[in-house]
C-alpha positions as CSV (number, residue, x, y, z in Angstrom):
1,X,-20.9,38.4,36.1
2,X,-23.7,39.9,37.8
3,X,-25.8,40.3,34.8
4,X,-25.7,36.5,33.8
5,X,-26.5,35.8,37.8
6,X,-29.7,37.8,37.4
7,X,-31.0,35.8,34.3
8,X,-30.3,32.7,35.9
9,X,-32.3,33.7,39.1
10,X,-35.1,35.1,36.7
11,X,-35.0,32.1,34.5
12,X,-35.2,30.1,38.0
13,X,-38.3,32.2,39.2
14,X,-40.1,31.6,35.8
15,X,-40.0,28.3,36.1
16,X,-40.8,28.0,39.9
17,X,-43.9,30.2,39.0
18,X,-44.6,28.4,35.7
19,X,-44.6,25.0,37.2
20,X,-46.2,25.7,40.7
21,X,-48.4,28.8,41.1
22,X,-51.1,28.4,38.0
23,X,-53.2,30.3,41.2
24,X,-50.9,33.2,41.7
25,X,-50.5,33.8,37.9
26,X,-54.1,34.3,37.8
27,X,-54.1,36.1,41.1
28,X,-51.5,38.9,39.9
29,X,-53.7,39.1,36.1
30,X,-56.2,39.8,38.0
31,X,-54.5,42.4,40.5
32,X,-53.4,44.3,37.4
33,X,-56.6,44.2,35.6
34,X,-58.5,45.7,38.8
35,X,-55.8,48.2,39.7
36,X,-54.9,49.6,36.1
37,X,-58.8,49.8,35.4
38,X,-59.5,51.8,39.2
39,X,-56.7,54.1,38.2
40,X,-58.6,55.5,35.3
41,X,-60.6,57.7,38.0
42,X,-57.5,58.4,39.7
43,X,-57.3,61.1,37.1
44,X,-60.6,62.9,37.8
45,X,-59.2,65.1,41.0
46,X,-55.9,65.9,38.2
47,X,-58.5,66.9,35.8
48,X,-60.4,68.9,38.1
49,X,-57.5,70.4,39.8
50,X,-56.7,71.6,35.9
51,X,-59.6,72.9,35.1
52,X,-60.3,74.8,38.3
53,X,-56.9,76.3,38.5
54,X,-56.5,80.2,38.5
55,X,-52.8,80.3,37.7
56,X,-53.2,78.8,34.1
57,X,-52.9,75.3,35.4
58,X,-49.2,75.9,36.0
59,X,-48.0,73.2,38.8
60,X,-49.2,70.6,35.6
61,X,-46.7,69.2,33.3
62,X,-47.9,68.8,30.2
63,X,-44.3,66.7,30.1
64,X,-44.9,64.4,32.6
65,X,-48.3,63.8,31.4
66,X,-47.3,63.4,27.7
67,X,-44.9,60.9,28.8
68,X,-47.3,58.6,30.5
69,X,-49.5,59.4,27.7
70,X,-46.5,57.6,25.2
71,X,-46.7,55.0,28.5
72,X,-49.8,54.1,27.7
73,X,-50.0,53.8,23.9
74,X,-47.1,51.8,23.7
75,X,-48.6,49.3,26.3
76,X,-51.8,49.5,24.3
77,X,-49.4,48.5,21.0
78,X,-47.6,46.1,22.9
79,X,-51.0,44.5,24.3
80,X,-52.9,44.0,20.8
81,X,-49.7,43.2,18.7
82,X,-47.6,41.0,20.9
83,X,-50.0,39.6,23.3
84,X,-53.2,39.6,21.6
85,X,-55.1,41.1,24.6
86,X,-57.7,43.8,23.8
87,X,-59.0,43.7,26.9
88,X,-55.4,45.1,28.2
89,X,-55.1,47.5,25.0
90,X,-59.0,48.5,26.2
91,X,-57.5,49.5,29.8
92,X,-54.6,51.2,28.8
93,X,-56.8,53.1,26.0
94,X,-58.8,54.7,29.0
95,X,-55.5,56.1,31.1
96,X,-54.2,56.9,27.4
97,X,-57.7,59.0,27.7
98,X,-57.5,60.4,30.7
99,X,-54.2,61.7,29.6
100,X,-54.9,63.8,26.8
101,X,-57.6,65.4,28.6
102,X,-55.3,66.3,31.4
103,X,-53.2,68.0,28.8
104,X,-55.6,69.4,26.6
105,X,-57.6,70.7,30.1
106,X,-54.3,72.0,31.1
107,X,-53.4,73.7,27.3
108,X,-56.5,75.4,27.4
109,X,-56.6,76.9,31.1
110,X,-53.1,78.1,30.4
111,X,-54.7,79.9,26.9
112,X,-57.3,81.2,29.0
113,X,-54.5,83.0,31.8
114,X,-52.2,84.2,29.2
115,X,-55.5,85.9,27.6
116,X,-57.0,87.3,31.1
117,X,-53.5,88.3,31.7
118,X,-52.4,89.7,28.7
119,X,-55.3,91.3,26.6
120,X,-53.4,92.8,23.8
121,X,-52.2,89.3,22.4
């Protein structure tokens, strides 16, 4: 029962926001746009952090970051299939960006410990 009485209430919201709030569609396309494209060098102090670390980059997860990483590439499919927006798919293919080199700074600090630290490998 609760599952049909959230449809309804999101049907009802569509339509209240379809009919009546042109401005506030435009206002929260816009909101995204700006925040999604400012987050992009949110990942500057990660990458840094990375790179800089002595410990072989270890308090990174290459997990977590490969996840948001499949995040963003989806979202980038999603944007230039089913939406036609290549301006989204552009935004999302920086943060897909910044991933990677989070991961591949990450992968090759880690190298580099594992061959300070062990010399015979």
């Amino acid at each position: 029962m609760l599952q049909g009485e959230i449809v309804i209430a999101g049907q009802a919201l569509k339509l209240y926001f379809d009919a009546n709030h042109q401005e506030l569609q435009a206002a929260v396309l816009a909101l995204f746009a700006f925040v999604n494209s400012v987050r992009i060098v949110a990942y500057v102090p990660q990458i840094l952090k990375a790179s800089r670390d002595d410990n072989g980059a270890s308090a990174i997860s290459c997990l977590t970051w490969g996840l948001f990483l499949a995040s963003h590439l989806t979202t980038i499919l999603y944007a230039a299939i089913c939406l036609g927006d290549l301006i989204m798919a552009a935004i999302f293919m920086g943060n897909a960006f910044a991933c990677i080199v989070i991961v591949a700074v990450t992968l090759l600090r880690r190298r580099a410990h594992r061959r300070e630290h062990n010399p015979a490998e």
